[in-house]
C-alpha positions in Angstrom: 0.0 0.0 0.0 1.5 3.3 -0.9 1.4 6.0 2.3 -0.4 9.1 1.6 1.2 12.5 2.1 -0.6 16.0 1.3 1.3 18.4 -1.4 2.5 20.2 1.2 3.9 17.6 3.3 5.4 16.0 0.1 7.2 19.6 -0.6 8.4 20.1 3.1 9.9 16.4 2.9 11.9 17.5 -0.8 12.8 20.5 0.4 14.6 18.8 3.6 15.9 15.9 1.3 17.5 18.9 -0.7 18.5 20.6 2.5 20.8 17.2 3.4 21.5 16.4 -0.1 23.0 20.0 -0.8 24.0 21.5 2.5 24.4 19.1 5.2 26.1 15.5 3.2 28.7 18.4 2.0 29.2 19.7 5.6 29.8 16.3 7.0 31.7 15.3 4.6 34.0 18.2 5.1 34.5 17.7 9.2 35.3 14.0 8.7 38.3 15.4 7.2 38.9 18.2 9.2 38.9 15.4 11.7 41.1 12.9 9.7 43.5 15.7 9.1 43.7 15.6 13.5 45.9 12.3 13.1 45.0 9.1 15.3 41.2 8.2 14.1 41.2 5.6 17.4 40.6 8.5 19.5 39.8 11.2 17.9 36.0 12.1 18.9 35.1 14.6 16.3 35.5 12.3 13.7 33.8 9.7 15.8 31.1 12.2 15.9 31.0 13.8 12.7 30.5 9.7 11.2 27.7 9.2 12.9 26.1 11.7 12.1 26.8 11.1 8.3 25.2 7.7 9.4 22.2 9.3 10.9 21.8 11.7 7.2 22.7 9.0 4.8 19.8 7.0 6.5 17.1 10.0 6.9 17.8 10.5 3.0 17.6 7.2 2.4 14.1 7.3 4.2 12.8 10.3 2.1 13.7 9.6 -1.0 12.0 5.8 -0.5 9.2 7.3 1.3 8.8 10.4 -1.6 9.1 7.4 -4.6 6.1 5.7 -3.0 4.1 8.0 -1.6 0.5 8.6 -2.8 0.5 12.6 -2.9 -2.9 13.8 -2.7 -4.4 17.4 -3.2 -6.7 18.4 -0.2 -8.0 21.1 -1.6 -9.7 19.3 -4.9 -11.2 16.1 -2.8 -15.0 16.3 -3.0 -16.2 14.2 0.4 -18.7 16.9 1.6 -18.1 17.3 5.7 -17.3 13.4 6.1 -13.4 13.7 7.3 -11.3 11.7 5.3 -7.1 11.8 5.2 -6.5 15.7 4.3 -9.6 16.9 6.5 -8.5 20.1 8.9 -10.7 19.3 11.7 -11.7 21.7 14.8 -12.6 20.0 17.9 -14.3 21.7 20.7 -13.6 20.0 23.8 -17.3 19.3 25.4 -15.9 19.2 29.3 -14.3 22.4 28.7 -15.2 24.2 25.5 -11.7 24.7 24.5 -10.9 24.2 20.5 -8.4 22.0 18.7 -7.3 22.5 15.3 -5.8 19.7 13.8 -5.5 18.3 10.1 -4.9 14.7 9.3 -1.4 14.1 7.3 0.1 10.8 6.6 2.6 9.5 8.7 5.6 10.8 8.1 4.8 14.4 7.8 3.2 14.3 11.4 3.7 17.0 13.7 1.6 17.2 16.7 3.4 21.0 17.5 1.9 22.6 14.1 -1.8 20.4 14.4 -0.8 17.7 11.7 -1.8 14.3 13.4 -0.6 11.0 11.6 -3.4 8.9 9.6 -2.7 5.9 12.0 -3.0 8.2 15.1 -5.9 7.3 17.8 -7.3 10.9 17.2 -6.9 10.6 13.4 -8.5 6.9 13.6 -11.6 8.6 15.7 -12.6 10.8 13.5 -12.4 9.5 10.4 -15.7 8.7 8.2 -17.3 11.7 10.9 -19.2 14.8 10.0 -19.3 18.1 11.1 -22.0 18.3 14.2 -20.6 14.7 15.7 -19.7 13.6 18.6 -16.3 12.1 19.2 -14.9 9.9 22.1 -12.0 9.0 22.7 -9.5 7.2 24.9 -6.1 9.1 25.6 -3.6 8.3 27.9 -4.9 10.8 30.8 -8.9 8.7 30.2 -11.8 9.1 28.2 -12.2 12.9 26.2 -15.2 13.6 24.4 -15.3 16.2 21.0 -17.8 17.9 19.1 -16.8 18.1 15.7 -17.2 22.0 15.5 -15.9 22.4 11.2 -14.4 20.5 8.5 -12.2 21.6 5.8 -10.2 21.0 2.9 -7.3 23.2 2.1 -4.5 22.8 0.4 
């Protein structure tokens, strides 16, 4: 099965695979010979250092340019699903204890981000509200118990 991702989340992931193909692989590259150029490699720590993190960037580009190849990239803004919320939907939540609103929109998995409201497709939030409608009820169970939701708008934006 191919893994969604939204246009934008597909651009933000290309524009940080460029960011480590064209700025950071160079950078590395450069201190591990800096560091080579210190002598003993046994114990010499920045080199130590500076190859794992060319371990930890080879593998993260690795990741996005697999990820990128098989993605399904879908455009929010032309999907025609009325109010249901589907994978793209930018949901606001209205706590019913509390009143307080939630904006979140539902992203594929690897352009999560709880911090900027982009919850994963295989999230238990995401999961909840999926096949909903504005005016709805949600419930559900989060680590500190039960919450319970009114679905207060649905939207599709790109």
């Amino acid at each position: 099965m191919r893994a969604p991702l939204t246009m934008k989340g597909a651009q933000r992931l290309r524009e940080e695979l460029e960011q480590l193909k064209s700025v950071k692989r160079p950078e590395i590259i450069a201190a591990i010979a800096e560091a080579r150029a210190h002598g003993d490699l046994r114990e010499n720590a920045e080199y130590h250092a500076a190859r794992e993190q060319q371990g930890f960037i080879e593998g993260r580009i690795k990741l996005l340019e697999g990820e990128l190849s098989n993605a399904q990239i879908i455009d929010v803004a032309h999907l025609s699903v009325g109010r249901r919320i589907v994978f793209g939907a930018t949901v606001t939540l209205a706590d019913t204890e509390t009143d307080e609103e939630s904006r979140y929109q539902v992203v594929g998995d690897l352009e999560a981000d709880i911090k900027q409201g982009l919850i994963a497709i295989s999230s238990p939030l995401a999961r909840a509200l999926i096949g909903k409608e504005e005016g709805d009820t949600v419930v559900i169970e989060a680590p500190g118990g039960t919450r319970e939701y009114d679905i207060v708008s649905v939207a599709y934006t790109g």
